[in-house]
Kinemage of the C-alpha trace (Angstrom):
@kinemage 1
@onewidth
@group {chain A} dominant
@subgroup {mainchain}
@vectorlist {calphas} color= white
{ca unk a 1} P 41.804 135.736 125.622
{ca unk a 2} L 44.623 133.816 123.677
{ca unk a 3} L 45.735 134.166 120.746
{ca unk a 4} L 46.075 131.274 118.232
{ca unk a 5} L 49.437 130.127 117.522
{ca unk a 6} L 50.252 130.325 113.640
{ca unk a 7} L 51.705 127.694 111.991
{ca unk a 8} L 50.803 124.163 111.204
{ca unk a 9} L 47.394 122.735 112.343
{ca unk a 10} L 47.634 120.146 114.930
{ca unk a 11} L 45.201 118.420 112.612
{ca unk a 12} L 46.650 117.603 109.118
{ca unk a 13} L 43.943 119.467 106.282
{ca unk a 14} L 42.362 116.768 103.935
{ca unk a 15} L 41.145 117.295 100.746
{ca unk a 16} L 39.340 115.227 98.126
{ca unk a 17} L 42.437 115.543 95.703
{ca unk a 18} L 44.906 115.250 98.288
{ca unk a 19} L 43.391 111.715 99.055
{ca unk a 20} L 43.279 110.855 95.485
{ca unk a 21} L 47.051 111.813 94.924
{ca unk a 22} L 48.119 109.820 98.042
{ca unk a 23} L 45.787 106.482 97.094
{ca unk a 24} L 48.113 106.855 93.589
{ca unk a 25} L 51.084 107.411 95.742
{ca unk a 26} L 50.371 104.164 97.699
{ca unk a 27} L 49.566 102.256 95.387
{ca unk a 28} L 53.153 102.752 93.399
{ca unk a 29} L 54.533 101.264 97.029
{ca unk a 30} L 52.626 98.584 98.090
{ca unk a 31} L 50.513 97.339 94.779
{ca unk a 32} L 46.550 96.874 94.874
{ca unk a 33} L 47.073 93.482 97.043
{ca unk a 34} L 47.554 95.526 99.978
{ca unk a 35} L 46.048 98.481 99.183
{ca unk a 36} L 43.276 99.738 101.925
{ca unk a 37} L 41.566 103.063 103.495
{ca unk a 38} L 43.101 102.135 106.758
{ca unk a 39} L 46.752 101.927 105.194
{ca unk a 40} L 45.734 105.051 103.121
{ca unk a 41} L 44.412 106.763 105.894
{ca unk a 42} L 47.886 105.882 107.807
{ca unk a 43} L 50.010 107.290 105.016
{ca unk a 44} L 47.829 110.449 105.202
{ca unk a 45} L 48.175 110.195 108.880
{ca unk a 46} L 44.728 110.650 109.739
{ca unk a 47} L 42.079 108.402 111.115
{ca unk a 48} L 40.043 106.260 108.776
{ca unk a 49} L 36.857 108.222 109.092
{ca unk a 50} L 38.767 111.428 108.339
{ca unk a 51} L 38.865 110.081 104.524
{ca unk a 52} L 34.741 109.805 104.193
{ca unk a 53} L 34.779 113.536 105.038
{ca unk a 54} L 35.839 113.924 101.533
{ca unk a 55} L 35.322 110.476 99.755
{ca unk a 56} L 32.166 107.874 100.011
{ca unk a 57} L 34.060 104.870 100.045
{ca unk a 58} L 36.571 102.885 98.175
{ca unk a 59} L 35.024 102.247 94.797
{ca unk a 60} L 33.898 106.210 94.837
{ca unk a 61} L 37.694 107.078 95.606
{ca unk a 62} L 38.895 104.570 92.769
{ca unk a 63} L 36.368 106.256 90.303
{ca unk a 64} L 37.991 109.497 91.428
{ca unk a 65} L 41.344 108.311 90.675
{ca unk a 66} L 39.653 107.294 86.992
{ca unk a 67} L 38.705 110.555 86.392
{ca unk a 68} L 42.447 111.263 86.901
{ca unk a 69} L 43.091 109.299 84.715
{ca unk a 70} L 40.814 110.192 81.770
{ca unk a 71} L 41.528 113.889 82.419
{ca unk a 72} L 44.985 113.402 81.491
{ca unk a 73} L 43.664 111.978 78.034
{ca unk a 74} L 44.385 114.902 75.617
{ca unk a 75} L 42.156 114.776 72.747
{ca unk a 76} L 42.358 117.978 71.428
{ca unk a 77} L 44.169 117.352 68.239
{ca unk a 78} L 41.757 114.220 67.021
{ca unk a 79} L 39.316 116.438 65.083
{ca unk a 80} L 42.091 117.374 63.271
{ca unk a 81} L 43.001 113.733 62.078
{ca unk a 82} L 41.293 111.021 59.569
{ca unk a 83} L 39.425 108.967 61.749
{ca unk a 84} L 41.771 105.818 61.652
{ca unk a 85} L 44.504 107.827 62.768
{ca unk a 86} L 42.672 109.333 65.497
{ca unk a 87} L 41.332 106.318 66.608
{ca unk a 88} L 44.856 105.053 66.552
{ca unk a 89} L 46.047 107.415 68.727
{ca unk a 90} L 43.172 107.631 71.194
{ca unk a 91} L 43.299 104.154 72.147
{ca unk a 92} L 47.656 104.771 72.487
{ca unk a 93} L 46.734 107.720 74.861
{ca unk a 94} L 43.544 105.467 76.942
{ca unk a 95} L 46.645 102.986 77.393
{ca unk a 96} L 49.234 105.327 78.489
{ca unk a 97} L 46.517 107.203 80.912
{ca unk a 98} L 46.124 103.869 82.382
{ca unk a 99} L 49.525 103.513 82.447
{ca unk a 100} L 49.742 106.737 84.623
{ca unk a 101} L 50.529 104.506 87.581
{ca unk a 102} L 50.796 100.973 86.543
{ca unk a 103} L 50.240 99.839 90.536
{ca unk a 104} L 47.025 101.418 89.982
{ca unk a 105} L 45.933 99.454 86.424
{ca unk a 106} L 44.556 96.259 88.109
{ca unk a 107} L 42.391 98.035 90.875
{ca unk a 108} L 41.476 100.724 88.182
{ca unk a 109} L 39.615 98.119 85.626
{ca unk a 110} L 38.172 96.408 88.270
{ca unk a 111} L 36.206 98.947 89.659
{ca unk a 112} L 32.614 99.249 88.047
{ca unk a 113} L 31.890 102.532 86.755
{ca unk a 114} L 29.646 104.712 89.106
{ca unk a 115} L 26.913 106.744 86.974
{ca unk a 116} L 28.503 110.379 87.427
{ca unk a 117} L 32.150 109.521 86.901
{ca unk a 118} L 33.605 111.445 83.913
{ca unk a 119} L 34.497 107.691 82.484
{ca unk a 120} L 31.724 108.072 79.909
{ca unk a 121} L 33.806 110.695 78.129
{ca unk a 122} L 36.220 107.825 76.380
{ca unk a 123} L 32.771 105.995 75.082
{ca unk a 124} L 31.697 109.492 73.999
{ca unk a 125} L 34.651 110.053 71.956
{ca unk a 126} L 35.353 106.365 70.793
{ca unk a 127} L 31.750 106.430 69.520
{ca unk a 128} L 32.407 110.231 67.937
{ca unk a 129} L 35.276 108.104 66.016
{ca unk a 130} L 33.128 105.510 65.036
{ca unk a 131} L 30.192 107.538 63.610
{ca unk a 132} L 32.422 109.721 61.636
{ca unk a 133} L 34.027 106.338 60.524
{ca unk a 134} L 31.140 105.475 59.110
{ca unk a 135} L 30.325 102.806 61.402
{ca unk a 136} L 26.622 101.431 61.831
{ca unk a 137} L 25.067 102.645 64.706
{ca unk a 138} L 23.569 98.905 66.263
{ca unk a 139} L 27.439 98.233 65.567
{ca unk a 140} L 29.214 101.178 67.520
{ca unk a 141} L 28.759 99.443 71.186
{ca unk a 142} L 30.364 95.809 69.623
{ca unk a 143} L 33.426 97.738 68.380
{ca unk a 144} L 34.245 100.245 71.569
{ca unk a 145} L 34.088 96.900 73.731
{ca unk a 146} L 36.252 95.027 71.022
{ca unk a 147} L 38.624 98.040 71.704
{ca unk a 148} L 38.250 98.526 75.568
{ca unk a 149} L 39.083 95.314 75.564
{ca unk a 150} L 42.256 95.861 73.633
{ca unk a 151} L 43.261 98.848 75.226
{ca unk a 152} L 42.839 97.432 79.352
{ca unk a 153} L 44.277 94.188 78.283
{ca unk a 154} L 47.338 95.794 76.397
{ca unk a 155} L 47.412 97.604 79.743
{ca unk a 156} L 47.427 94.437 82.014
{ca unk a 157} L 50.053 92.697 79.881
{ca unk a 158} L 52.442 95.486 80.999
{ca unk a 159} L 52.221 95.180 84.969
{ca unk a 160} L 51.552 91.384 84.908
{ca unk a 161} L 54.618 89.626 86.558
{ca unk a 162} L 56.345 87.626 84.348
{ca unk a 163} L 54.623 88.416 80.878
{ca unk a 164} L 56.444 87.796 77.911
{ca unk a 165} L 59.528 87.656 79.664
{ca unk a 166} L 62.721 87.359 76.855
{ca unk a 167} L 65.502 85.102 77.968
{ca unk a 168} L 67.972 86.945 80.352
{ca unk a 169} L 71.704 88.149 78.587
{ca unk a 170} L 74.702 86.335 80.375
{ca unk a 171} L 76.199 88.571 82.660
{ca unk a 172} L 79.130 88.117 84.736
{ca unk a 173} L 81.331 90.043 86.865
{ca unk a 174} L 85.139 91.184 86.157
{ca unk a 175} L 85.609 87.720 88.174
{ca unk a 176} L 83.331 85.917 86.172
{ca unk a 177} L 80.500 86.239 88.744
{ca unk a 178} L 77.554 88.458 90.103
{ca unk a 179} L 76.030 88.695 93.413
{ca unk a 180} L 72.459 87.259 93.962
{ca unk a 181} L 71.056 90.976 93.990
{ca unk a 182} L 73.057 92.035 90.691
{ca unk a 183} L 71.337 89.348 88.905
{ca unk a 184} L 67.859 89.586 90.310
{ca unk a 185} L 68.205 93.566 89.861
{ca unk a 186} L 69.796 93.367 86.111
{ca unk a 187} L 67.180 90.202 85.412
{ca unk a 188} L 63.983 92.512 86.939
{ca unk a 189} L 65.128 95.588 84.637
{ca unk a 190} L 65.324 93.009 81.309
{ca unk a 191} L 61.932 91.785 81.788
{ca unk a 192} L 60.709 95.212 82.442
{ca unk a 193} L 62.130 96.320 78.981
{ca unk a 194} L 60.975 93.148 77.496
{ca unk a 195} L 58.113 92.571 78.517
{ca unk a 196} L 57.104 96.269 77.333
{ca unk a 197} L 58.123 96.492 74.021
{ca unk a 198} L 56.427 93.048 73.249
{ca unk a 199} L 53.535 94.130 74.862
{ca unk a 200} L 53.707 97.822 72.918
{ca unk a 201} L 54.543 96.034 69.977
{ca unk a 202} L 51.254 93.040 70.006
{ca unk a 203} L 49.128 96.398 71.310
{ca unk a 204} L 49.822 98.732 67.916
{ca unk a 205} L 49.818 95.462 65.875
{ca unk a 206} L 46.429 94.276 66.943
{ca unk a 207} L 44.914 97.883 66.796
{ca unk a 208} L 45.713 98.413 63.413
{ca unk a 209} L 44.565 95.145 62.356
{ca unk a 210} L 41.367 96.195 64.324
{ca unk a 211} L 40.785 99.396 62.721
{ca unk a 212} L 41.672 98.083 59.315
{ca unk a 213} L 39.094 95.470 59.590
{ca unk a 214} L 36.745 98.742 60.742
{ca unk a 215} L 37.462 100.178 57.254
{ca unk a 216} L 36.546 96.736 55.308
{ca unk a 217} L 33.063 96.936 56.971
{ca unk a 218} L 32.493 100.403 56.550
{ca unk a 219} L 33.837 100.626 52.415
{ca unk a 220} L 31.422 97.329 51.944
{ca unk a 221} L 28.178 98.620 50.324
């Protein structure tokens, strides 16, 4: 009888996680244009059939990579705050957990929401908020969109190309000059910076006008 060889399996080992990790993974390299299972399941160097071993199908493996995301949300130290700032801060960590991988924003928000994904914990604890606010209850749902909405599009406004782009220093080399891919690099890495703390900036000013006009409804009798 023989023996089996130890080492590696001839057959790479896939798990539901390990998917989810590489989909992130790809995404950071190629954006959500090109994004597929087949590319996926090349990068994982399996066969695209492998991956429904462990995943249903694309929007299932998106909502997995969702409830990444809202896993790394850490709420433990909101009960400890007055609502506005913990509403404050909740919506900064939703951003920044979509944020995670930016690649992965656009694909992310355009997914719909399957009925068991562990999504419906950031409408739990936005509508927690909002109840301990004070907020009526046939108002709750209009407010948590009015923030979603806030929150994914403060998100958006990051990885869009070209967003609020400030003008570009002068640069020049010790001749004077730069090469072509100096100035496309240096010019990329401005509008990066740019772009985000506009984009941070508009975010935190238009949530606190948001939860200030929150607190006018609420104190009115």
């Amino acid at each position: 009888m023989s023996q089996r060889v130890a080492g590696r399996p001839a057959t790479p080992i896939l798990s539901q996680q390990g998917i989810v990790d590489a989909a992130f993974a790809l995404l950071q390299d190629v954006g959500p244009e090109e994004f597929s299972m087949g590319r996926l399941a090349r990068a994982l160097d399996v066969r695209t059939p492998a991956l429904y071993n462990h995943v249903e199908n694309r929007q299932h493996l998106v909502n997995l990579m969702r409830r990444d995301m809202v896993r790394s949300i850490d709420r433990s130290m909101l009960a400890d705050l007055p609502w506005t700032e913990a509403l404050f801060h909740f919506a900064v960590l939703f951003r920044e957990a979509l944020l995670r991988v930016p690649a992965a924003v656009e694909l992310i928000v355009a997914t719909p929401i399957s009925e068991e994904s562990e999504s419906g914990v950031i409408y739990e604890e936005m509508g927690r908020l909002l109840r301990r606010a004070g907020v009526a209850v046939p108002r709750i749902l209009m407010v948590m969109v009015a923030i979603e909405s806030l929150v994914v599009g403060a998100a958006l406004d990051i990885v869009a190309p070209g967003a609020h782009v400030a003008a570009l220093p002068e640069q020049g080399g010790k001749d004077g000059g730069s090469s072509h891919g100096e100035v496309m690099e240096s010019g990329e890495k401005y509008a990066r910076q740019a772009r985000s703390t506009v984009s941070d900036q508009s975010f935190e000013f238009g949530l606190r006008a948001m939860i200030a006009a929150i607190e006018r409804e609420v104190a009115q009798p």
